[in-house]
C-alpha positions in Angstrom: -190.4 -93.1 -67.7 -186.6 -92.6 -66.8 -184.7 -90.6 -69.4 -187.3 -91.4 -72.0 -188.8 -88.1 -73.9 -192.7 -88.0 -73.5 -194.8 -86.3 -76.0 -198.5 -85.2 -75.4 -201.0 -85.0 -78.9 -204.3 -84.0 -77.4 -205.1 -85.3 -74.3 -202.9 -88.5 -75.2 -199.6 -89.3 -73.9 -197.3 -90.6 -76.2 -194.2 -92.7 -74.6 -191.2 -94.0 -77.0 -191.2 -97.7 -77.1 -187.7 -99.7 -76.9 -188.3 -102.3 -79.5 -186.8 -105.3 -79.0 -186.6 -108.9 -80.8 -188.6 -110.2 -78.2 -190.6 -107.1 -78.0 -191.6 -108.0 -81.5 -192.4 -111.9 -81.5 -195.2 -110.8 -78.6 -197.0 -108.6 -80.8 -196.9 -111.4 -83.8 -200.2 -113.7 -84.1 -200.6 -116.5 -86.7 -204.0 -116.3 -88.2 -204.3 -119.3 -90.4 -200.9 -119.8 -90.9 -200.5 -116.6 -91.3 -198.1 -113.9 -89.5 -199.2 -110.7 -88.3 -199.8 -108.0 -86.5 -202.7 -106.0 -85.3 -203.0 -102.3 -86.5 -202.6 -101.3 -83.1 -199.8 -102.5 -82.2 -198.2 -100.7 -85.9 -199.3 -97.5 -84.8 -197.9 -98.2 -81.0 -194.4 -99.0 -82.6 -194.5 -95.9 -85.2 -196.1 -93.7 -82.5 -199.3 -93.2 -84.1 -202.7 -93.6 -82.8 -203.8 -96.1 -84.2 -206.9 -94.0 -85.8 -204.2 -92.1 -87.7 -202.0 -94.8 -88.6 -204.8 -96.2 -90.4 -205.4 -93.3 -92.0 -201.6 -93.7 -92.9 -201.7 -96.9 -94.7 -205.5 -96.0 -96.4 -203.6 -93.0 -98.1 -200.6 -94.7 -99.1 -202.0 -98.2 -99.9 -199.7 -99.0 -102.6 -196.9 -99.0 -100.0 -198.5 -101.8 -97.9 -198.9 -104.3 -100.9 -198.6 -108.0 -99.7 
C-alpha cells in the first residue's frame, strides 16, 4: 500500500488505516437507537485482531464503562 508501513503478526498482515470522518460514520450502526460499533471494526482501527482486542477490553473492563 504506497508509503504505508506494513506489519506481519503471525501469518496476518497488518496495514495502517487512514481514519477519516467519513471513515468513521461507515463503521457506526444504530441498534435501537443506539450508536455503535462492532468489535471488529475497534480492533481494525487500533490494529488489533479483533480476538485480542477483546481480550483488551475483558481485562480492562472498567475503562469501557458506558
Amino acid at each position: 500500500m504506497d508509503d504505508k508501513k506494513k506489519e506481519v503478526v503471525g501469518n496476518t498482515e497488518i496495514v495502517p488505516v487512514e481514519i477519516t470522518e467519513e471513515f468513521l460514520k461507515e463503521k457506526l450502526y444504530e441498534v435501537r437507537g443506539v450508536k455503535v460499533m462492532l468489535d471488529s471494526d475497534l480492533a481494525e482501527i487500533y490494529g488489533y485482531e479483533t480476538k485480542n482486542f477483546n481480550r483488551q477490553v475483558k481485562n480492562n473492563a472498567k475503562k469501557f464503562e458506558g
